[in-house]
C-alpha positions as a Markdown table, in Angstrom:
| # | Residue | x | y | z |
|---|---|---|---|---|
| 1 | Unk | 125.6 | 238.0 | 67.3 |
| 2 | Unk | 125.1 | 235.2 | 64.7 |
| 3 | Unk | 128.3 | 233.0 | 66.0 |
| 4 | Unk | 127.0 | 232.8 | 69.2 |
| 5 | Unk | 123.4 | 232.1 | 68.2 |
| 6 | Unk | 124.9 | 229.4 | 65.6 |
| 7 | Unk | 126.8 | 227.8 | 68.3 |
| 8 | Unk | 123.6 | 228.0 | 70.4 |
| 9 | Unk | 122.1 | 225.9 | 68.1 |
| 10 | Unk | 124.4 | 223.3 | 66.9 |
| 11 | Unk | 124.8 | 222.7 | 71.1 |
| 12 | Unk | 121.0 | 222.5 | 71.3 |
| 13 | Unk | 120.6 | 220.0 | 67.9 |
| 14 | Unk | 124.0 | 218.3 | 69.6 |
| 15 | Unk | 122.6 | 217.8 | 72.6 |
| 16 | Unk | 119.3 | 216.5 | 71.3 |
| 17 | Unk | 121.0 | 214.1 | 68.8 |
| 18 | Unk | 123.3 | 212.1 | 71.7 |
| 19 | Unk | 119.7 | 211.8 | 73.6 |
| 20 | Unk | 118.3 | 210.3 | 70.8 |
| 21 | Unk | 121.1 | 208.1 | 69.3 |
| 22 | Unk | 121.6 | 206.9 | 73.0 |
| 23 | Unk | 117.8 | 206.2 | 72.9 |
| 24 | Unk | 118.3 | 204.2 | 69.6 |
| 25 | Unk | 120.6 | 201.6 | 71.2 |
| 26 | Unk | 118.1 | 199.6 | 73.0 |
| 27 | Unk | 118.7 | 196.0 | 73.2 |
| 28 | Unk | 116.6 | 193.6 | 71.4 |
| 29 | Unk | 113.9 | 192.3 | 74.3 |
| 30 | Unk | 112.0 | 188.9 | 74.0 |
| 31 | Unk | 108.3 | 189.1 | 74.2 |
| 32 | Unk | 106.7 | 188.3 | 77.1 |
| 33 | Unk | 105.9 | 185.2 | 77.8 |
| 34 | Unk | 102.5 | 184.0 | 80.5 |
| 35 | Unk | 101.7 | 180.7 | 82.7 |
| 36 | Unk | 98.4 | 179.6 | 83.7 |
| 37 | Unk | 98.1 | 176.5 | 85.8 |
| 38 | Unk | 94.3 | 176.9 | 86.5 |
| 39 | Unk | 92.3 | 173.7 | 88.3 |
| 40 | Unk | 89.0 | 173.2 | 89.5 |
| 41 | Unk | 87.2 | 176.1 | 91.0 |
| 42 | Unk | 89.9 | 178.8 | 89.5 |
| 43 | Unk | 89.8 | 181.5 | 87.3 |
| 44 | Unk | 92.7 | 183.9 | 86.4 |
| 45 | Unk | 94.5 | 186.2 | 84.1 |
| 46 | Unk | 97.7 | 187.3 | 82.9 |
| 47 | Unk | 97.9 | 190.4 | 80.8 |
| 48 | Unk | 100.5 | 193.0 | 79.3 |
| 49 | Unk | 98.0 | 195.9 | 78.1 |
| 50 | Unk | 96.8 | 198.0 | 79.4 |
| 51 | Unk | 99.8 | 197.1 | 81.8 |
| 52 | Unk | 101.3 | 194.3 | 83.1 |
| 53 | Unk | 99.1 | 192.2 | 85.7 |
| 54 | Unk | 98.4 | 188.8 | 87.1 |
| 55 | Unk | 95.3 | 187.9 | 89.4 |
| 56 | Unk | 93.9 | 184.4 | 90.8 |
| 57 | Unk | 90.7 | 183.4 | 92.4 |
| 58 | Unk | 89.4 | 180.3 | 94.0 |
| 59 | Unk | 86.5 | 179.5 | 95.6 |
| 60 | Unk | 85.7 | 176.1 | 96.6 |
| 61 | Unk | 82.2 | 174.6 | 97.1 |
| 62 | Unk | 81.6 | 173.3 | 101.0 |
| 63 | Unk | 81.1 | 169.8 | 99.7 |
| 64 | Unk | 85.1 | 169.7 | 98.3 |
| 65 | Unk | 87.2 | 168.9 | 101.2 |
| 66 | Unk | 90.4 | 168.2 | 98.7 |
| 67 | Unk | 92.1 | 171.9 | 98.0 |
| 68 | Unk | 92.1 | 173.3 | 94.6 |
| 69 | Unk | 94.5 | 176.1 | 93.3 |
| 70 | Unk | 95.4 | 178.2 | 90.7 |
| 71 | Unk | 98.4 | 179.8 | 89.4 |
| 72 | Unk | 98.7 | 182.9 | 86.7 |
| 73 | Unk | 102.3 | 183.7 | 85.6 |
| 74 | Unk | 103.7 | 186.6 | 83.7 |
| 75 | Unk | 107.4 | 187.4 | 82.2 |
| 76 | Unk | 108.1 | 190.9 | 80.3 |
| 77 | Unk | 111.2 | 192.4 | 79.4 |
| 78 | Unk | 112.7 | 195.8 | 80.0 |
| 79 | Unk | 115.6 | 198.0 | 79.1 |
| 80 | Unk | 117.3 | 201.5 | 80.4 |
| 81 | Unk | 118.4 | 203.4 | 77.4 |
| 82 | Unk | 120.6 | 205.8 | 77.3 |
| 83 | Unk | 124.3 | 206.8 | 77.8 |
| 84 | Unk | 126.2 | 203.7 | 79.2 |
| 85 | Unk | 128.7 | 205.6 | 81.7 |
| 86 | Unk | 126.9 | 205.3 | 84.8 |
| 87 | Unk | 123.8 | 203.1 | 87.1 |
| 88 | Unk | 120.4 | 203.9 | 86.7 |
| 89 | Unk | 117.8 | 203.7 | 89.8 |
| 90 | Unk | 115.0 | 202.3 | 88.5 |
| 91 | Unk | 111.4 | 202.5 | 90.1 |
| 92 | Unk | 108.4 | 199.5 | 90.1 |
| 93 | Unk | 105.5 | 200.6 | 91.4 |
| 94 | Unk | 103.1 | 197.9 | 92.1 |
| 95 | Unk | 99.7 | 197.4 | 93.9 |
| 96 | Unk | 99.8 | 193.9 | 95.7 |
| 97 | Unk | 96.4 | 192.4 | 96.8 |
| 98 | Unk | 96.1 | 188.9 | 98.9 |
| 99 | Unk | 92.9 | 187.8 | 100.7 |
| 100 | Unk | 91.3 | 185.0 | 101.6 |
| 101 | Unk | 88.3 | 184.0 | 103.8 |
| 102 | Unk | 89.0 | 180.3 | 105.1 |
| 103 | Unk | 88.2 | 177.9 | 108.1 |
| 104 | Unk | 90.7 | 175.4 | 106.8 |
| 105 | Unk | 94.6 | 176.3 | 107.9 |
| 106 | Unk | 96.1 | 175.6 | 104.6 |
| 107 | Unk | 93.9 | 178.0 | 102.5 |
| 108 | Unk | 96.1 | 181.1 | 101.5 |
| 109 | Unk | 97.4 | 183.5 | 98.9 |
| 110 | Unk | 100.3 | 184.6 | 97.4 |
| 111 | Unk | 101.3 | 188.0 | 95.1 |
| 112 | Unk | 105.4 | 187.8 | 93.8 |
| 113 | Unk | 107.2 | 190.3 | 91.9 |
| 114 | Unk | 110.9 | 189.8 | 90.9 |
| 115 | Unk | 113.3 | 191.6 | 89.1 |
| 116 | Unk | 115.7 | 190.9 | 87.7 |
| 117 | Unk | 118.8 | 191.4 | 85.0 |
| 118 | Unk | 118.9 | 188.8 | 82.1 |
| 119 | Unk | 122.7 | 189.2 | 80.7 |
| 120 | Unk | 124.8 | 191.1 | 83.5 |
| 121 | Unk | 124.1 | 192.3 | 87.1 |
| 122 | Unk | 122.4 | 194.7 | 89.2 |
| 123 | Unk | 124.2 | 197.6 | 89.4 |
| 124 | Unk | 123.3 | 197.4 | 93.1 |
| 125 | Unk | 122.5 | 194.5 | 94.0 |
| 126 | Unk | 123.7 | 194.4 | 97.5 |
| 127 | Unk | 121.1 | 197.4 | 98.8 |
| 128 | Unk | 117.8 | 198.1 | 97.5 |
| 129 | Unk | 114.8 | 200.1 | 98.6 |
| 130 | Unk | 111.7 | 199.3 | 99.1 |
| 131 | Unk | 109.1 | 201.5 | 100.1 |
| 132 | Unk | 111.5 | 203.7 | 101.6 |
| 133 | Unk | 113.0 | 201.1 | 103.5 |
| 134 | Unk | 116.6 | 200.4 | 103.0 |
| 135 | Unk | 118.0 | 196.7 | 102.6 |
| 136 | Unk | 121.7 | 196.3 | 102.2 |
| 137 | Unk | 124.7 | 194.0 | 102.7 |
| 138 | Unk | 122.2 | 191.3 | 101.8 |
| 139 | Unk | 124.6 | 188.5 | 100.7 |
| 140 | Unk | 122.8 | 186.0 | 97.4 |
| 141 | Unk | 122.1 | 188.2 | 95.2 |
| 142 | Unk | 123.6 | 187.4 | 91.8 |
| 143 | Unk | 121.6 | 189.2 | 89.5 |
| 144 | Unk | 117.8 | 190.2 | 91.2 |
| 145 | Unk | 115.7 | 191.0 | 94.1 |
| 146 | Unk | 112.2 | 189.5 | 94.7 |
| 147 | Unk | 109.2 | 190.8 | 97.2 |
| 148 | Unk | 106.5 | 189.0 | 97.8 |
| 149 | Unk | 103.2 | 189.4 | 99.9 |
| 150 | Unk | 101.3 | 186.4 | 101.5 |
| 151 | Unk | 98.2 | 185.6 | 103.6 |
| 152 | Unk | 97.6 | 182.9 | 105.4 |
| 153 | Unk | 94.8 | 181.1 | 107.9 |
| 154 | Unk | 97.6 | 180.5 | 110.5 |
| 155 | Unk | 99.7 | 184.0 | 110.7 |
| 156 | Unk | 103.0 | 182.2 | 111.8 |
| 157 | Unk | 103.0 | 180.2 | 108.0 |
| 158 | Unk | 103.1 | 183.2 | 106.2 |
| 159 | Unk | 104.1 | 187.0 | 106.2 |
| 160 | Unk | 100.4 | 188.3 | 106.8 |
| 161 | Unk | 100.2 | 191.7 | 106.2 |
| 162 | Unk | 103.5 | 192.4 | 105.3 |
| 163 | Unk | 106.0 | 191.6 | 102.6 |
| 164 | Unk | 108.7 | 189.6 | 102.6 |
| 165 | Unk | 111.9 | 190.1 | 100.6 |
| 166 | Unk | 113.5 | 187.1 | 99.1 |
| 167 | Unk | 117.1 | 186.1 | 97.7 |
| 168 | Unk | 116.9 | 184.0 | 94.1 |
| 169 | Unk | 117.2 | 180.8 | 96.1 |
| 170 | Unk | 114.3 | 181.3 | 97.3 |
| 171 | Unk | 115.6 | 182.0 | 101.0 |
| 172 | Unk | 113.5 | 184.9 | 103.0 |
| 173 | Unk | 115.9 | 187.3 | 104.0 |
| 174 | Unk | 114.2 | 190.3 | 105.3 |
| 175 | Unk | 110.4 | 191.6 | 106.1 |
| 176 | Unk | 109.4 | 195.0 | 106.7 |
| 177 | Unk | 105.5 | 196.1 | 107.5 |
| 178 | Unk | 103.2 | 196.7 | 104.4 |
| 179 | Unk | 99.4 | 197.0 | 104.2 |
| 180 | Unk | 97.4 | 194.6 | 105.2 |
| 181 | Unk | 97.0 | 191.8 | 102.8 |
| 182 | Unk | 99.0 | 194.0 | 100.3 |
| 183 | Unk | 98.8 | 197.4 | 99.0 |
| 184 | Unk | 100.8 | 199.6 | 97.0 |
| 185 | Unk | 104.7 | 199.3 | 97.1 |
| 186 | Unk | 107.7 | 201.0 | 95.5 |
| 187 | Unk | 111.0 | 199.0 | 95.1 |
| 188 | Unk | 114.0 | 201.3 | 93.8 |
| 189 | Unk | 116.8 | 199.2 | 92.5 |
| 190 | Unk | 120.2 | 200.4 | 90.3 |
| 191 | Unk | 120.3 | 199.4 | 86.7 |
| 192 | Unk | 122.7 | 199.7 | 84.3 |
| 193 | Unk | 122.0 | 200.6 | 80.7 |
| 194 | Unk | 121.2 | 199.1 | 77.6 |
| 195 | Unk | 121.3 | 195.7 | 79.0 |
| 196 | Unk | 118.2 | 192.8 | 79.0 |
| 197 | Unk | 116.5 | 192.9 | 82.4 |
| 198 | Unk | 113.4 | 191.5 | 83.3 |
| 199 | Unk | 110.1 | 191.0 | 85.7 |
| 200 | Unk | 108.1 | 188.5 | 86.8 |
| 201 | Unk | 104.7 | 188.4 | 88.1 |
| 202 | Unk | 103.2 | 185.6 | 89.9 |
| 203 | Unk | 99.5 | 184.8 | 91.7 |
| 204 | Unk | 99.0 | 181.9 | 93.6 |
| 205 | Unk | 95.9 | 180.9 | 95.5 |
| 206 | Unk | 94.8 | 177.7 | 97.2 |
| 207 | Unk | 91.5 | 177.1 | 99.1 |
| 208 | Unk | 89.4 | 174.1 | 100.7 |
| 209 | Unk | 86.3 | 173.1 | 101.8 |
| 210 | Unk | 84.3 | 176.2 | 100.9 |
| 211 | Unk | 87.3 | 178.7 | 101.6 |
| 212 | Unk | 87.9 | 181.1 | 99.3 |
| 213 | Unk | 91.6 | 182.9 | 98.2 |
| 214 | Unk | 92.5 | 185.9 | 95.8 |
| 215 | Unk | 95.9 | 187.6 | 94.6 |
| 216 | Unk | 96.9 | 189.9 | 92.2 |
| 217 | Unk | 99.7 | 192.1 | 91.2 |
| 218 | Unk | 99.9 | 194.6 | 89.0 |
| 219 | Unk | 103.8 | 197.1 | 88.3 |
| 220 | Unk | 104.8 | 199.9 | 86.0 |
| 221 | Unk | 108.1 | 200.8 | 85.7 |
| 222 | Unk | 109.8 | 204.2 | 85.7 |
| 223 | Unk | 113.2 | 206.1 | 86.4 |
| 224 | Unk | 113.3 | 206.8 | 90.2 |
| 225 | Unk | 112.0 | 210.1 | 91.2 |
| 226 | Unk | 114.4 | 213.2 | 91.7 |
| 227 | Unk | 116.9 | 211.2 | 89.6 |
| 228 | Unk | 118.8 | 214.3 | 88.4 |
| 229 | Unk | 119.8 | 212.4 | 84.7 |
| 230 | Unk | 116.0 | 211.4 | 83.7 |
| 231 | Unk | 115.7 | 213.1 | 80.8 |
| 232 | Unk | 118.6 | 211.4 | 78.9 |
| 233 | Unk | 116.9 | 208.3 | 79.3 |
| 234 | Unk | 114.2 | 206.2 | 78.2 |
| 235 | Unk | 112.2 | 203.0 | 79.5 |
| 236 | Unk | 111.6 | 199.9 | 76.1 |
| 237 | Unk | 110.1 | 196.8 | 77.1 |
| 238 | Unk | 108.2 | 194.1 | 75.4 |
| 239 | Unk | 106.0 | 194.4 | 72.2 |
| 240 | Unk | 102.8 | 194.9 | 73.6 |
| 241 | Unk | 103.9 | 195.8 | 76.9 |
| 242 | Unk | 102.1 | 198.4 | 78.6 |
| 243 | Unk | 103.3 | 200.6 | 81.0 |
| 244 | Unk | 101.2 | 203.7 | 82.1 |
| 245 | Unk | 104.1 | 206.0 | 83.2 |
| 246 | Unk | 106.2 | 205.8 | 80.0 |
| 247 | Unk | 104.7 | 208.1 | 77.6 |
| 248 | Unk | 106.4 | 209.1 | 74.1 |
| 249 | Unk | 109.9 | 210.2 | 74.2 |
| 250 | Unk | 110.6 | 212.9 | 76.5 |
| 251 | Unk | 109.6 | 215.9 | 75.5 |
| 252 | Unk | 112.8 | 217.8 | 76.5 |
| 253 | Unk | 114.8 | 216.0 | 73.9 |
| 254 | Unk | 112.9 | 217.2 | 71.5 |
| 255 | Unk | 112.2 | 220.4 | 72.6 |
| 256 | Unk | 116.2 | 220.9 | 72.2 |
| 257 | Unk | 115.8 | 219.5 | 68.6 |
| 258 | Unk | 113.0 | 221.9 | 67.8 |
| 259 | Unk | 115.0 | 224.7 | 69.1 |
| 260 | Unk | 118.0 | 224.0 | 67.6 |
| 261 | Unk | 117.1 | 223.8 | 64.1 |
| 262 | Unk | 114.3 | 226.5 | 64.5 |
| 263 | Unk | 117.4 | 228.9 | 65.3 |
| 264 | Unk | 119.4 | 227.3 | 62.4 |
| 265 | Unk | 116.4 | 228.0 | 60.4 |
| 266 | Unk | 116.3 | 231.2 | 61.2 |
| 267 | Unk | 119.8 | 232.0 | 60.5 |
| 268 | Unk | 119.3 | 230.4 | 57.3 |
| 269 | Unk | 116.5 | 232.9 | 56.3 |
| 270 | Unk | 118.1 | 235.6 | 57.4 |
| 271 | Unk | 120.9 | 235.1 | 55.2 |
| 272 | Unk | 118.9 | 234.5 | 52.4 |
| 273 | Unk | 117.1 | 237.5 | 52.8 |
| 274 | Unk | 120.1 | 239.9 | 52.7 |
| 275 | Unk | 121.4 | 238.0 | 50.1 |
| 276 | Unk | 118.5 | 238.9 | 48.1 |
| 277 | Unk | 118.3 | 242.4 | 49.6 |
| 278 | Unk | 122.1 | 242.9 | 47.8 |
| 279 | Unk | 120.9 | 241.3 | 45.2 |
């Protein structure tokens, strides 16, 4: 019995040490990097701890008939790591929040969120899914995929109370019904491994004469749920970068390390012991 509890064991510590080396070959990421643009009447901020989030305010006095906004702008960096042979769907989570209350028609709000690979593209770029809707054969996009929620005074200027899914040109391709003014989200797009990708976060609010506008947005980042290879990958991102959902490394990597060199250990005493028993 001590062949195949050995062989056991060196599979288990195997097994643990390729999720672990694979683990070990994250890229290098930049540190994140944050706008402001905040005028009269604004306040905002961008922040990447406790997690990544941007928000905006303005609220005008009656007197100011000239509009005032405000702008908050976040950058972070991300990377799937792990074994290199195959895409990785990828899950942003994200609660999106635009409101305003206005008389004026060109008061509004905006919350973006794009994503997006840095040195080499989508796996998948073509068909994405967001909140369980399906988007494919979608022609412009390179390397990312954007969503963004608007409100507006007039409905027909902006995609009120829905989002709106956008090619890197800028060029809105696509809209699907979200919750009003917002609300939470889930866009699944394919990754591949151990390369630079990225996200952007952007508020933007603008109000007159008395109006007020507000936006935020606020993602974390996981592997897609019922994604059958999640345990021999991992989630880096920025220094600093928080992310809820990503905890320490996964627990069944190491479990398979503990095991493997508990039975090795074992076998080990074992030996000794009879060793000294013939002694």
């Amino acid at each position: 019995m001590r062949i195949p509890r050995l062989l056991l064991a060196s599979a288990l510590l195997s097994i643990g040490l390729q999720v672990e080396i694979a683990r070990a070959q994250a890229p290098t990421l930049p540190n994140a990097v944050t706008s402001s643009n905040l005028g009269p009447f604004a306040s905002g901020t961008a922040s990447i701890s406790p997690d990544p989030s941007v928000s905006v305010s303005v609220a005008t006095a009656p007197s100011n008939q000239n509009g005032y906004n405000g702008s908050e702008g976040l950058t972070y960096y991300f990377s799937v790591v792990g074994p290199s042979a195959a895409a990785v769907p990828v899950q942003i989570n994200f609660d999106a929040s635009t409101s305003i209350t206005a008389t004026t028609s060109s008061t509004g709000a905006e919350a973006y969120l794009s994503v997006f690979s840095v040195n080499g593209p989508l796996a998948n770029y073509s068909s994405f899914t967001l909140d369980g809707n399906t988007f494919s054969n979608l022609s412009g996009f390179n390397n990312g995929v954007s969503v963004v929620y608007q409100t507006c005074f007039i409905a027909s200027q902006c995609y009120q109370g829905s989002s709106a899914v956008i090619d890197p040109s800028g060029n809105y391709i696509g809209t699907h019904s979200g919750g009003i003014n917002g609300g939470s989200s889930s866009l699944v797009v394919s990754m591949q491994p151990n390369q630079v990708d990225a996200v952007t976060l952007f508020a933007y609010s603008v109000a007159y004469a008395g109006d007020t506008a507000n936006a935020s947005i606020d993602p974390t980042i996981s592997l897609a749920a019922g994604f059958a290879g999640a345990n021999q990958y991992t989630i880096a991102l920025s220094s600093g970068v928080g992310n809820p959902v990503v905890g320490v490394p996964e627990p069944s990597s190491y479990a398979m390390l503990i095991v493997g060199l508990g039975i090795i250990g074992l076998m080990v005493r074992r030996q000794h012991s009879l060793v000294c028993a013939n002694a």
